[in-house]
SEDO-501098 format. One record per residue (C-alpha): residue number from 0; residue in one letter; x, y, z. Coordinates in Angstrom, 3 decimals, m for minus. Each point is the difference from the previous one (the first is absolute). Layout:
! residues N
REC   pos   code       east      north         up
REC   NUM      a          X          Y          Z
...
//
This chain:
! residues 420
REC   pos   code       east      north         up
REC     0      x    m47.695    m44.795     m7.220
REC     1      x     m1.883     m0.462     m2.934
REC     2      x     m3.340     m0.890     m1.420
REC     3      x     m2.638     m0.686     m2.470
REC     4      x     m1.238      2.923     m2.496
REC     5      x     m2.379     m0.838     m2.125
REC     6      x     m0.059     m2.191     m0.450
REC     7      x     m6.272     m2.823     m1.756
REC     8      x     m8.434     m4.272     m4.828
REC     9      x      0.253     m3.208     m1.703
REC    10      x     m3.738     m0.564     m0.142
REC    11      x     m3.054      0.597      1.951
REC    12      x      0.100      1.980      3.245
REC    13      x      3.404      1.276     m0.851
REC    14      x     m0.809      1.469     m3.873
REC    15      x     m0.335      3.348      0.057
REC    16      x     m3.758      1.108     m0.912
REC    17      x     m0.323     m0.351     m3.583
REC    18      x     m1.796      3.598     m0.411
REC    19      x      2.992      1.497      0.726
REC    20      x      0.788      1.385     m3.861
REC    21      x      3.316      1.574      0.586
REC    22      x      2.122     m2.991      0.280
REC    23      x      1.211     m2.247     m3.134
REC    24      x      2.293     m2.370     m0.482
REC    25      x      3.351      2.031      0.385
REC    26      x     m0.921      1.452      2.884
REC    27      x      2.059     m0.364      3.222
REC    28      x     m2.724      0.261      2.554
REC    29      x      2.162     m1.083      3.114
REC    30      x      3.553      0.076      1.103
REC    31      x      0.106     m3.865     m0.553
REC    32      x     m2.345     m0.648     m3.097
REC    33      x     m3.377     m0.737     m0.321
REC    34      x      1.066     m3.310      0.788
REC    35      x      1.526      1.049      3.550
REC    36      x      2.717     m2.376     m0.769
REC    37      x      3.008      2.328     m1.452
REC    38      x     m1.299     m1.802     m3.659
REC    39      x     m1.670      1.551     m2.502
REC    40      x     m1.473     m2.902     m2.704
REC    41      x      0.284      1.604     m3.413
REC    42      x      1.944      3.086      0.752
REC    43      x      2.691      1.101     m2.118
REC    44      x      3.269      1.720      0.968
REC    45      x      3.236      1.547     m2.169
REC    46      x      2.912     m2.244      1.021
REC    47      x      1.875      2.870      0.358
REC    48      x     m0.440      3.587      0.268
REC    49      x      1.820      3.735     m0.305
REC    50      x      0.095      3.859     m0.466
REC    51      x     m0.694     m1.203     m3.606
REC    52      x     m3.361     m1.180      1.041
REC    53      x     m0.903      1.992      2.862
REC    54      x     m3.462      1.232     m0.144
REC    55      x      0.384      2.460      2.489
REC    56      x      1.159      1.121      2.954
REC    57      x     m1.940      1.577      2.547
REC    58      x      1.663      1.782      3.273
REC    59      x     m1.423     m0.713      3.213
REC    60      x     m0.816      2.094      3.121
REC    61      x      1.710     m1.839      2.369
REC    62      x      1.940     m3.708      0.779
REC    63      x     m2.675     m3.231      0.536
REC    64      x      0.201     m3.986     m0.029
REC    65      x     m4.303     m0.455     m1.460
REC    66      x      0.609     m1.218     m3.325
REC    67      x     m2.711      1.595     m3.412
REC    68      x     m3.326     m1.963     m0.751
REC    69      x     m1.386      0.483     m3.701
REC    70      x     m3.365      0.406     m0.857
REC    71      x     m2.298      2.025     m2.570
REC    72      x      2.889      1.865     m1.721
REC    73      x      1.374      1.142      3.221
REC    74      x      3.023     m0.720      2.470
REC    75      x     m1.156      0.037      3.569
REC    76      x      3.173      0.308      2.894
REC    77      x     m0.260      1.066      3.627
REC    78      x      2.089      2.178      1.772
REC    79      x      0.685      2.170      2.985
REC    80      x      2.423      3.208      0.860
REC    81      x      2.926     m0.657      2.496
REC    82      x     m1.604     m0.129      3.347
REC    83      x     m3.362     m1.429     m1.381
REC    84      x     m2.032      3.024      0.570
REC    85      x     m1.443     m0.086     m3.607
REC    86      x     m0.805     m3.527     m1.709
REC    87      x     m0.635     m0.147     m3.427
REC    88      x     m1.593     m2.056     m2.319
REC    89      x      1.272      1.199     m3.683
REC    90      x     m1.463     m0.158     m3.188
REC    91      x      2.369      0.059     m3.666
REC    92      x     m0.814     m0.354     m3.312
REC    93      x      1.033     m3.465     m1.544
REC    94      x      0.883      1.012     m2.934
REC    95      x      1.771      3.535      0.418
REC    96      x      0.846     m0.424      3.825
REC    97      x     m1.511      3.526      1.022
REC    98      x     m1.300      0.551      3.403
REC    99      x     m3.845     m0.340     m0.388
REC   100      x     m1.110      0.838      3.651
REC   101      x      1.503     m0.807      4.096
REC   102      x     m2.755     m0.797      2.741
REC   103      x      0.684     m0.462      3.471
REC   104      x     m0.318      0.491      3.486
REC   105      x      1.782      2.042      2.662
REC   106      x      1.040     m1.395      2.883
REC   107      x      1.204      1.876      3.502
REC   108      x      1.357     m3.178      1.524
REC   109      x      2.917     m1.759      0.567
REC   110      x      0.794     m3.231     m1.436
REC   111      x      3.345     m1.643      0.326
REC   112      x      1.596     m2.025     m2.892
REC   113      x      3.333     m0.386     m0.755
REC   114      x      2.046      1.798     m2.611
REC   115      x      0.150     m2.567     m2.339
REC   116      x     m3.838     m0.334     m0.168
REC   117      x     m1.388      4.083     m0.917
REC   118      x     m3.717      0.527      1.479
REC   119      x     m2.254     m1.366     m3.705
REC   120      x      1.744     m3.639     m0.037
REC   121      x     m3.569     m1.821     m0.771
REC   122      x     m0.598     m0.126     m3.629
REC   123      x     m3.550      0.707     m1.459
REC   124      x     m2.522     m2.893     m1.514
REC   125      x     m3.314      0.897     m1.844
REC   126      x     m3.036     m1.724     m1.349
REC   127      x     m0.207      2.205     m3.310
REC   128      x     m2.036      2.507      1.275
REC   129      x      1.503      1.089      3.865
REC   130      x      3.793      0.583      0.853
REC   131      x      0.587     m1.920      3.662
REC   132      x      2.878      1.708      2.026
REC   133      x      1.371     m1.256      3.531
REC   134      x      1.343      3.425      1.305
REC   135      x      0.816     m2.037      3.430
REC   136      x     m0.681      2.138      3.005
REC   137      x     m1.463      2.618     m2.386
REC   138      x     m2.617     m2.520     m0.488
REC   139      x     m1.387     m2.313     m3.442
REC   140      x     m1.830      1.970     m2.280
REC   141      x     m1.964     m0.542     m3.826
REC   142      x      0.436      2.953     m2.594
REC   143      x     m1.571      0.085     m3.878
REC   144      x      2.109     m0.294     m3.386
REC   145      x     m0.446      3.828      0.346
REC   146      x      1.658      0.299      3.086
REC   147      x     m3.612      0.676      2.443
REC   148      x      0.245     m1.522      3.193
REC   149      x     m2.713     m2.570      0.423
REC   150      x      0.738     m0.751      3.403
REC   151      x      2.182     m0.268      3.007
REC   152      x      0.381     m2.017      3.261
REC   153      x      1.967      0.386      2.786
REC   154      x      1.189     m3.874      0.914
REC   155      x      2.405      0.746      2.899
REC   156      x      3.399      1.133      0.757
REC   157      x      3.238     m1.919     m1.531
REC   158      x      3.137      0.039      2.717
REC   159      x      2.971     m1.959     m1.569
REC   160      x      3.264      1.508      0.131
REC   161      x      0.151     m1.064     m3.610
REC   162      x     m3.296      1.408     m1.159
REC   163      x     m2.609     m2.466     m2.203
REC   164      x     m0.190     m0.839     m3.366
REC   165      x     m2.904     m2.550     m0.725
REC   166      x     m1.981      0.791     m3.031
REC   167      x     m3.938     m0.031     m0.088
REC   168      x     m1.595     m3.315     m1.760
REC   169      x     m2.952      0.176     m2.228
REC   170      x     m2.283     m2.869      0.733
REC   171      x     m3.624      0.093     m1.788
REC   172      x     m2.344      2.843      1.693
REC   173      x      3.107      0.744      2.350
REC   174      x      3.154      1.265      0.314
REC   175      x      2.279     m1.478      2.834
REC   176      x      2.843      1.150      1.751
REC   177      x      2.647     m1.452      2.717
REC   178      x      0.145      2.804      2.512
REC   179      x      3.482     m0.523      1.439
REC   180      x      2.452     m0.561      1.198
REC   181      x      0.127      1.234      3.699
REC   182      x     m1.441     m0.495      3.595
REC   183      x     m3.536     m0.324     m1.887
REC   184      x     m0.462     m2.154     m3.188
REC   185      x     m2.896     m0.946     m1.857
REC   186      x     m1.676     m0.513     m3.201
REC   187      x     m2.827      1.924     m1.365
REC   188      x     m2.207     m0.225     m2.715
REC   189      x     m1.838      3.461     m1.258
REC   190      x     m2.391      0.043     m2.590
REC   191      x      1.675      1.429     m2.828
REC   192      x     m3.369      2.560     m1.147
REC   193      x     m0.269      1.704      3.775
REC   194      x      2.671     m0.908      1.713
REC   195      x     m2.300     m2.133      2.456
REC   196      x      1.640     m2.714      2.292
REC   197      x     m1.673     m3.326     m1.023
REC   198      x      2.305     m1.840      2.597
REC   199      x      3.366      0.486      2.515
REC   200      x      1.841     m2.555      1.320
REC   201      x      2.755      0.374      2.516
REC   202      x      3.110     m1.730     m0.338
REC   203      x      1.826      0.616      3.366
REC   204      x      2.552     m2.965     m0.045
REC   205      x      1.158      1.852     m2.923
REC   206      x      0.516      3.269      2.393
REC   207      x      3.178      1.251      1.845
REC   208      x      0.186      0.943      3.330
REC   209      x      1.874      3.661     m0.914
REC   210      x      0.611      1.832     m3.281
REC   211      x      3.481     m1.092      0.010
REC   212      x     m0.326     m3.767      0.553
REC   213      x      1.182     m2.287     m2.729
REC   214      x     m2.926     m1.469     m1.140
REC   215      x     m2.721      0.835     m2.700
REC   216      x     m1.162     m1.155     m3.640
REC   217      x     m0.059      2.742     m2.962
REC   218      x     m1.070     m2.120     m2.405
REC   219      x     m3.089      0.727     m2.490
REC   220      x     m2.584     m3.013      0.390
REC   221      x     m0.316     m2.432     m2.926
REC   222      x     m2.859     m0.398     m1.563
REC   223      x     m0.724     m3.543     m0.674
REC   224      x     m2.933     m2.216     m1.595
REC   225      x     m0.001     m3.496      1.561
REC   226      x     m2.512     m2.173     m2.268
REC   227      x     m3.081      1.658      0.949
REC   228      x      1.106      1.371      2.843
REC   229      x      1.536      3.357      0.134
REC   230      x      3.222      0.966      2.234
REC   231      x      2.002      2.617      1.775
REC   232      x      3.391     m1.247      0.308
REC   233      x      1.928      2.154      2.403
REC   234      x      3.640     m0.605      1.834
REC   235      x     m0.018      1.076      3.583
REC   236      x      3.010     m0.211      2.109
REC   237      x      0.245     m3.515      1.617
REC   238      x     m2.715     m1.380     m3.123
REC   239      x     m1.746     m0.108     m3.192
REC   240      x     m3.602      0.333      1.104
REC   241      x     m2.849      0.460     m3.061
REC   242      x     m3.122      2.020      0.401
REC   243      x     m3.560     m0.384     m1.696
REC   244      x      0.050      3.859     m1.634
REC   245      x     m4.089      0.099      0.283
REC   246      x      0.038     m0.450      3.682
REC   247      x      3.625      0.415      1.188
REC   248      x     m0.267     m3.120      1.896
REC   249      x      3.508     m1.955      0.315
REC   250      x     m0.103     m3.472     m2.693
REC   251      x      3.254     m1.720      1.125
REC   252      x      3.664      0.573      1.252
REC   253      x      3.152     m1.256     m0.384
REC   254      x      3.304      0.622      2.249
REC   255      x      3.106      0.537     m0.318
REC   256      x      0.626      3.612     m0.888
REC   257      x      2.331      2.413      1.783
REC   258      x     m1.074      3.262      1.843
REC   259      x      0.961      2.455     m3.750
REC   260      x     m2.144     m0.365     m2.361
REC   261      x      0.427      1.735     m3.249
REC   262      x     m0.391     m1.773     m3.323
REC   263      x     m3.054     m0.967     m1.193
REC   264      x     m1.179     m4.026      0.171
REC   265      x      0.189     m1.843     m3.276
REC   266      x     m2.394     m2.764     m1.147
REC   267      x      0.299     m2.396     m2.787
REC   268      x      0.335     m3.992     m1.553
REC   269      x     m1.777     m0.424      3.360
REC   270      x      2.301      1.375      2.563
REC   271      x     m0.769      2.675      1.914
REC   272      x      4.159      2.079      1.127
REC   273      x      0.762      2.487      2.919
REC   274      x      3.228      1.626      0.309
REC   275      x      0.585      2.222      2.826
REC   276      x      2.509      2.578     m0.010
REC   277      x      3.188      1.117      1.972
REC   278      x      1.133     m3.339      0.265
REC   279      x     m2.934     m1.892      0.709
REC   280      x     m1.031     m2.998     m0.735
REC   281      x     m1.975     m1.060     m3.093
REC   282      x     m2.764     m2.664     m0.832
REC   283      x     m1.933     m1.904     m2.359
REC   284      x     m3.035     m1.659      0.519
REC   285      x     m2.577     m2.060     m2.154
REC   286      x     m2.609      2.217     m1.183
REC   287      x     m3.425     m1.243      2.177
REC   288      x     m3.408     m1.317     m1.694
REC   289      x     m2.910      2.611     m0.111
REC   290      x     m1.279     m1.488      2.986
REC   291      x      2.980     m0.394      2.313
REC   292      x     m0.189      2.254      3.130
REC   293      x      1.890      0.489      3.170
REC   294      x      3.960     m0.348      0.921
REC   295      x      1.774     m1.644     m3.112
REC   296      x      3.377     m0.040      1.366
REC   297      x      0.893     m4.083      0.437
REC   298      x     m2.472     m1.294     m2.746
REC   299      x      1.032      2.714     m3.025
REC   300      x      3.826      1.470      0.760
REC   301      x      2.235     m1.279     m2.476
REC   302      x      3.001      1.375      1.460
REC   303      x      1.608      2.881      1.704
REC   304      x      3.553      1.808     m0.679
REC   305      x      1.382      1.235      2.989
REC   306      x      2.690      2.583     m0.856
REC   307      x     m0.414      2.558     m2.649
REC   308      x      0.633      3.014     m1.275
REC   309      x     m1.502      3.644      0.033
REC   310      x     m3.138      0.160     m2.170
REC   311      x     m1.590      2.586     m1.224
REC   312      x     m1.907     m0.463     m3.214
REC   313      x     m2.078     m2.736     m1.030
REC   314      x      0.779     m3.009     m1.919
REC   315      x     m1.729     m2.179     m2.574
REC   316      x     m0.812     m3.717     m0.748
REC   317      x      0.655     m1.274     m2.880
REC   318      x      0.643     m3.616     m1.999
REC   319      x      0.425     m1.557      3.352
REC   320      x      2.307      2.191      1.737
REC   321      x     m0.136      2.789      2.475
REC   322      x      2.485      3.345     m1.673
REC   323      x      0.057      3.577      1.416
REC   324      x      2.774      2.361      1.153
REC   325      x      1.745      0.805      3.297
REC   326      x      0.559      3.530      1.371
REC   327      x      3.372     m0.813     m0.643
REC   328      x     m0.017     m0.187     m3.804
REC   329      x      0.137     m4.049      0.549
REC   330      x     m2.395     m2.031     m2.639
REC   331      x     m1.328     m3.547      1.788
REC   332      x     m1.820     m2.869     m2.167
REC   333      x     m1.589     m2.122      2.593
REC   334      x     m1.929     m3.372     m0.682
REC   335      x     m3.778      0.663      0.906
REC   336      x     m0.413     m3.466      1.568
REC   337      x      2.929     m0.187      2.573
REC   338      x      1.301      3.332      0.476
REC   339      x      3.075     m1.028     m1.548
REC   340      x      2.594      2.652     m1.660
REC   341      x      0.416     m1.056     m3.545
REC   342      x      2.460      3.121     m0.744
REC   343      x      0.960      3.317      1.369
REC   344      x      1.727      2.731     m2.051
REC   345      x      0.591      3.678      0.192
REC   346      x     m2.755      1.414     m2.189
REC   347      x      0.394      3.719      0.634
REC   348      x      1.046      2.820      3.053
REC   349      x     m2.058      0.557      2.571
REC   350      x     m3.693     m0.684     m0.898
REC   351      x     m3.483      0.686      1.769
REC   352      x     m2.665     m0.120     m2.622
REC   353      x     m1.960     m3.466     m0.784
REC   354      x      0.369     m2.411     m2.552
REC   355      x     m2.293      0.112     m3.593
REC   356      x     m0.759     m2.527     m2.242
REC   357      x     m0.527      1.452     m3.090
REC   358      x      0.311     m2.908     m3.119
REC   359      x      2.226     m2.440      0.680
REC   360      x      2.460      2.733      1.549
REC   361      x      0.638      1.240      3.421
REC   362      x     m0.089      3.596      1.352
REC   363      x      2.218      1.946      2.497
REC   364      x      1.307      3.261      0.496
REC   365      x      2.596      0.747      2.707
REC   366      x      0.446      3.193      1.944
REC   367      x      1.838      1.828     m2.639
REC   368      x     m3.049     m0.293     m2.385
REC   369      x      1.873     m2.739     m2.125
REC   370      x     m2.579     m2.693     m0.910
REC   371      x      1.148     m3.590     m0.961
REC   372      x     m1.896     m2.781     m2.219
REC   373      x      0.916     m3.152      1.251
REC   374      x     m0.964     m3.679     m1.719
REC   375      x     m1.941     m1.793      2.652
REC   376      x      1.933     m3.249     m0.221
REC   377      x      1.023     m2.671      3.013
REC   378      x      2.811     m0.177     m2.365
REC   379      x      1.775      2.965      1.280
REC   380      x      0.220      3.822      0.376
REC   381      x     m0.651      1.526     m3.491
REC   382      x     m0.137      3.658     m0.449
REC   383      x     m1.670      1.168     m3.670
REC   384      x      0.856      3.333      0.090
REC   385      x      0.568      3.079      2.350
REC   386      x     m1.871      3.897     m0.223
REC   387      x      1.604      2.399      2.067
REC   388      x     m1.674      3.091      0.040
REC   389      x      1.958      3.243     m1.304
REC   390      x      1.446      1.043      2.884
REC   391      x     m0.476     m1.749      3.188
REC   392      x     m3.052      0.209      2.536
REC   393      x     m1.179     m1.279      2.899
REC   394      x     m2.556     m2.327     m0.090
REC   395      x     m1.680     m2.459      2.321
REC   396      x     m3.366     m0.357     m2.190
REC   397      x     m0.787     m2.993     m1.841
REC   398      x     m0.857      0.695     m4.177
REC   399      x     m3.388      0.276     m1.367
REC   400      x     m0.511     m1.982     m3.620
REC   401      x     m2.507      0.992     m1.862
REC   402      x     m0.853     m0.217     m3.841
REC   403      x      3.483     m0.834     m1.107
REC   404      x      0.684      3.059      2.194
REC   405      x      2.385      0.195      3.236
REC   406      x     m0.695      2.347      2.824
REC   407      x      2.690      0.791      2.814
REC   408      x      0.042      2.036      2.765
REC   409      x      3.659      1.200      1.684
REC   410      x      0.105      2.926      2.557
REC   411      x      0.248      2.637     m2.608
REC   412      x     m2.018     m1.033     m2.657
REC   413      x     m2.787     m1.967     m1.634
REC   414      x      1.476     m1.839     m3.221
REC   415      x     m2.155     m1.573     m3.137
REC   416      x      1.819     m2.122     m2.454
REC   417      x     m1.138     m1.817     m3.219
REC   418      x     m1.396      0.755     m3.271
REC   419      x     m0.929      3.477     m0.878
//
C-alpha cells in the first residue's frame, strides 16, 4: 500500500505579511509555490539539466519523502533518523550547498509508518522570517533563519500504519496544519509569532476507527482566495469540504471522494478537482460563489470517475484540462469539464512527486531521480527532454524551482542545478 508524500496566498488573508524581508521573487517558500497550486507565474527553469550543471551536491543524514523550500539564500528540508527518534529541520547554503545548522526535537515514542514513508515526510513552509515544521507525533514547531527555536506545541499523537505527511499552511497571522491521519483528525491554526492556538476544529468523519483501517486524507490544504472571500480547500475521505482559515469553521462540501486521500485538490477556469487515491474515485465540481455555504454535492458536481488508478502526487490544471501522473509511471490528460480522458501515455517509471508548472512546461521526476519536461497539450503526450541524475537515487520528493535554479531531494542527497 501506498500513499501521498509531499506532496501545498493569492491576495489578502492568504499573502504572507509583507514585513517579512527575506523572501523575493525566486524564492520557493512552500512545497507547492506561493501560489499553492504546483504553478509558479514567472518562474524560470533549464529544460534540461546534468553533472555539467550541477551546482552541488549535498549528502544527507538519512532517507525522507518532505521535499526543500527556498527562502533568504537558504535551502530549508526536514528530516528524521530511522526510527524517528531525532527530527530535523536542516539548513544549506543555496549557493555552495554546505550544511549551515540541524534543529530538532527528540522524541521517546513510538510512531508507526510504513517503510516507504521515513518518520520527516511533511515538508517545511515559511513566511520569510520563521521556518514551520510538522514533526507529526513529535509535535509542530517555528524555528528562526538561524536555526533558534521560536516555539513548539504538542498537537496530539498520529497512529496510521502509514505514518502522516501533510505540510503546515501559512495563512496571514497563522500557520495551519492538518493533524492526521488517524483515529483523531483535525485542523489547527497556531499563530505563527507564539505558537498560540487561535482556533481547532475536529474533523471526526475524517477519523478511522483503528490505526490500520483504510481510510485517511494526507493531503496539504489549499489555500484559496474566492472573490473576497478567503478559503481552505481540503479533501477528506468521502468529500471535498472548505474551511474559513480565520475561524476554522467548515464553508461548503462536496461528495464523492473515496476513503485515501493523498494528492492535493486542484482549482482553476472555475472548477474545483478531487482525486482520491488507491483506486478511488475522482471528482470535479463547479467552483462555488463567495457566498455559497452548506452541502454542494447535487447543485455543483460536474462529474465523478469511478475507477482509477494509484495516486500519489498532485496534478495541475491547465488550458482546460486536468494532467498529472500515476504511481505507475502512467501520464492522464483529462477534460476539466466532464472528467473525460483526452489521452493517457507512459510518461516515466514509477513516480510519487507532484506536478510543476514552470513556463509553458511541465515538471516530474520519477523514483529514480529522472525528471521529465512535458508540453502541456490535449494534443498528446509530449516529452521535451529527460535529466537523470548521475547515478541513480531514490526519490519520492517533489523539485523545488527557484531563480532559474532546480532543487531535488533523493534519499542520499540534496541536488542544485542551473547556472553557476
Amino acid at each position: 500500500m501506498k500513499f501521498l508524500l509531499t506532496q501545498p496566498l493569492a491576495v489578502a488573508f492568504f499573502s504572507v505579511a509583507a514585513s517579512s524581508l527575506s523572501i523575493s521573487a525566486g524564492d520557493c517558500i512552500a512545497v507547492d509555490e506561493p501560489s499553492g497550486d504546483g504553478i509558479a507565474p514567472g518562474e524560470s527553469a533549464p529544460l534540461e539539466w546534468t553533472a555539467e550543471n550541477q551546482r552541488w551536491r549535498t549528502p544527507l543524514p538519512a532517507p525522507g519523502n518532505s521535499s526543500p523550500i527556498v527562502a533568504g539564500g537558504r535551502v530549508f528540508l526536514t528530516s528524521a533518523d530511522a526510527n524517528g527518534m531525532r527530527r530535523s529541520l536542516l539548513c544549506f547554503d543555496r549557493e555552495d550547498g554546505k550544511l549551515l545548522w540541524e534543529s530538532g526535537v527528540d522524541f521517546p515514542g513510538k510512531e508507526a509508518t510504513h517503510k516507504t514513508n521515513p518518520h520527516g515526510a511533511a515538508s517545511p513552509a515559511t513566511d520569510g522570517e520563521r521556518i514551520f515544521v510538522s514533526f507529526a507525533s513529535a509535535g509542530a514547531a517555528a524555528y528562526d533563519f538561524a536555526g533558534k527555536e521560536l516555539w513548539r506545541r504538542d498537537l496530539g499523537k498520529l497512529d496510521q500504519i502509514w505514518g502522516s505527511a501533510s505540510s503546515p499552511v501559512v495563512c496571514g497571522d497563522a500557520v495551519i496544519f492538518l493533524w492526521g491521519p488517524g483515529t483523531s483528525v483535525k485542523l489547527v491554526a497556531l499563530k505563527r509569532e507564539s505558537g498560540e492556538t487561535l482556533w481547532e476544529t475536529p474533523l471526526p468523519e475524517a477519523a478511522a476507527e483503528k490505526p490500520d483501517q483504510f481510510k485517511g486524507s494526507w493531503t496539504t490544504p489549499l489555500r484559496w482566495q474566492n472573490g473576497a472571500r478567503a478559503e481552505l480547500i481540503c479533501p477528506l475521505p468521502g468529500k471535498i469540504a472548505s474551511f474559513d482559515p480565520a475561524t476554522g469553521n467548515e464553508l461548503w462540501r462536496c461528495s464523492g471522494l473515496g476513503d485515501l486521500y493523498y494528492t492535493n485538490a486542484l482549482v482553476g477556469s472555475g472548477v474545483i478537482v478531487g482525486m482520491s487515491g488507491y483506486g478511488g474515485p475522482a471528482i470535479g465540481m463547479k467552483a462555488p460563489a463567495p457566498g455559497e455555504t452548506g452541502d454542494l454535492t447535487e447543485t455543483h458536481r460536474l462529474w465523478r470517475t469511478e475507477k482509477n488508478t494509484q495516486r500519489i502526487g498532485s496534478g495541475i490544471i491547465h488550458g482546460g484540462c486536468v494532467y498529472l501522473i500515476n504511481e505507475s509511471g502512467i501520464m492522464q490528460c483529462l477534460d476539466l469539464k466532464t472528467g473525460g480522458e483526452v489521452w493517457k501515455e507512459r510518461a516515466a517509471r514509477q513516480t510519487w512527486g507532484s506536478l510543476r508548472l514552470i513556463g509553458d512546461r511541465l515538471f516530474s521526476t520519477d523514483l529514480q531521480g529522472t525528471t521529465r519536461a512535458i508540453k502541456p497539450s490535449p494534443d498528446g503526450f509530449e516529452k521535451l527532454a529527460e535529466s537523470p541524475l548521475e547515478k541513480t537515487e531514490m526519490t519520492r520528493a517533489t523539485a523545488a524551482f527557484s531563480g532559474g535554479q532546480v532543487f531535488l531531494r533523493t534519499y542520499e542527497a540534496l541536488y542544485c542545478f542551473g547556472e553557476k
